[in-house]
N, C-alpha and C positions, 0 to 999 in steps of 0.2 A: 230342392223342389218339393214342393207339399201339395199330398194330392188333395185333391176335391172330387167327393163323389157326386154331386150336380153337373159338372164340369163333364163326365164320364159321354160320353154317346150311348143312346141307348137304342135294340133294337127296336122294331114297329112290332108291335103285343100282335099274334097273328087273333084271329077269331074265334073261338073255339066250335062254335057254329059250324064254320067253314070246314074246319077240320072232320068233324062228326060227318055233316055229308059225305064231306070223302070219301072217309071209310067206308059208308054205308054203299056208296056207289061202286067200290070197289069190291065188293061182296056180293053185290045186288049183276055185276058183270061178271066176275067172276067164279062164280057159285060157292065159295067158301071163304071164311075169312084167312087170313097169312097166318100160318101155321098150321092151320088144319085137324087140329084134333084137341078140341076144348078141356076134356075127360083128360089126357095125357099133360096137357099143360098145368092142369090147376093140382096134380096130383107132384109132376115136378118141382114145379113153384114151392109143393108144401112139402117135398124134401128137402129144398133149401132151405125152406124156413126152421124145418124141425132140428137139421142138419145143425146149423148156426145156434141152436139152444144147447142143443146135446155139448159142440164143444164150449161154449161158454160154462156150462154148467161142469162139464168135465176141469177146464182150465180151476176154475173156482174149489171144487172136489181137490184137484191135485195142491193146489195153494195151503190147503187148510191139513190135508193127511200132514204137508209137510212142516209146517209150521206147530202141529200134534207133534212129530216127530222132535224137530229140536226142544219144544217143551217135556219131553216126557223123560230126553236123554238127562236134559239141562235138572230134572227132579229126578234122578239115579233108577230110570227103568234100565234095564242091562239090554242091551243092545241086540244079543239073542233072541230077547221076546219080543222086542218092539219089532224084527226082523219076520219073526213066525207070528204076530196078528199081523202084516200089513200083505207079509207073500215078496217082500224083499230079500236082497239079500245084507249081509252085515255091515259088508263095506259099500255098499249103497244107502244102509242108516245112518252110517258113519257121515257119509259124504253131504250126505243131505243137513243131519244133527248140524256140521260146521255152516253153513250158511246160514242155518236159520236158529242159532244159539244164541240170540237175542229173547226168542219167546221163551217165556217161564212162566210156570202157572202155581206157585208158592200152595197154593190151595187145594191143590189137587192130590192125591192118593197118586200110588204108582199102579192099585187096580183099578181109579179113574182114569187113569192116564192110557192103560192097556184096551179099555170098555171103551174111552172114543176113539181110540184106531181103530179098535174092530169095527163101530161103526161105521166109519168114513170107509175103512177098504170092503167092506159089504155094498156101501154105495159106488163109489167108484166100479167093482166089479159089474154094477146091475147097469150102472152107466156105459159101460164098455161091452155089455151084452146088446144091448140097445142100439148102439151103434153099429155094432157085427152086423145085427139082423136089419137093420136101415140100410145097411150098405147091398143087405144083398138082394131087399127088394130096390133097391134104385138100380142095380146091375139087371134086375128083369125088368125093370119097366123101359131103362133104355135098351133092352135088347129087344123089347116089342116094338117096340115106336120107330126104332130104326126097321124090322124087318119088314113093318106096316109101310114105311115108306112115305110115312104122311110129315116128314121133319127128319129134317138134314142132324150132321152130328155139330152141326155150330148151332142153330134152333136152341137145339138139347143144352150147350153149354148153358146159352145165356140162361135159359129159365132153371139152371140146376148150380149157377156160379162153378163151373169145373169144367174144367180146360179142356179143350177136344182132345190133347195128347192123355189126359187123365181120363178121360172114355175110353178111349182104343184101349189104355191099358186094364179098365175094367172090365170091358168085354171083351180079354183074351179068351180064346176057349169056346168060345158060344157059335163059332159057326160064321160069322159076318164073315163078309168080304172086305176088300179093301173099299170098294168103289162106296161101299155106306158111308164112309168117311173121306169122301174128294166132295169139293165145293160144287 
């Protein structure tokens, strides 16, 4: 069978008009819009947003220390040093050095080789400070939002991508009840 996408049904385009009323009418009866607290949403929003940079940019960081690492082994760095500029340990250089001993860097020095780990694990570090401290304003802002009352902890998911069961466990400690967290 070979499909055709003409052939397909399509749904009826709703109006976008119509829609917008809605809303408005819903807000205009209501007296606030679904969600309730604009300030708390567009600040969660952009810790998701930020959230999603940080590990891309951390994945990308980690990619590149390690692929320094197999290059630096593969140009006779001793595995000691490559170990104390990165903050690893040996047989984690070790370990790493075997999968990625393909990269060689024939041009490099072995104090060029030492001079961009310590870069990269400078970066990485400041990237993992970054995250520390993101996490632990996201842990007080959903611990306001919830005590405000104005957004449930599923709310808070969608606008923060993380799991209602990864809330409860971020705000252990902080005093909530259970019931902040029932539908």
């Amino acid at each position: 069978m070979t499909y055709v996408p003409e052939a397909r049904p399509r749904r009826a385009a709703r109006n976008k008009a119509a829609r917008n009323s809605a809303a408005q009418g819903r807000t205009a009866l209501g007296g606030e819009a679904p969600g309730g607290c604009p300030e708390a949403e567009e600040r969660l929003a952009a810790a998701r947003m930020s959230r999603a940079h940080r590990q891309s940019r951390l994945r990308t960081l980690l990619t590149q220390r390690n692929e320094a690492i197999g290059a630096a082994l593969t140009g006779r760095v001793p595995a000691a040093a490559i170990a104390g500029t990165t903050g690893l340990k040996v047989t984690e250089v070790k370990k790493i050095a075997r999968a990625y001993s393909d990269s060689y860097a024939p041009e490099f020095s072995r104090e060029q080789h030492v001079a961009g780990l310590s870069a990269l694990a400078e970066q990485l570090r400041t990237v993992e400070e970054e995250k520390a401290s993101a996490e632990r304003q996201l842990r007080t802002d959903v611990v306001d939002v919830l005590r405000s009352g104005k957004m449930d902890v599923f709310r808070i998911a969608a606008l923060t991508a993380v799991t209602a069961e990864r809330l409860r466990e971020l705000t252990r400690g902080t005093g909530l009840r259970t019931e902040n967290f029932r539908a």
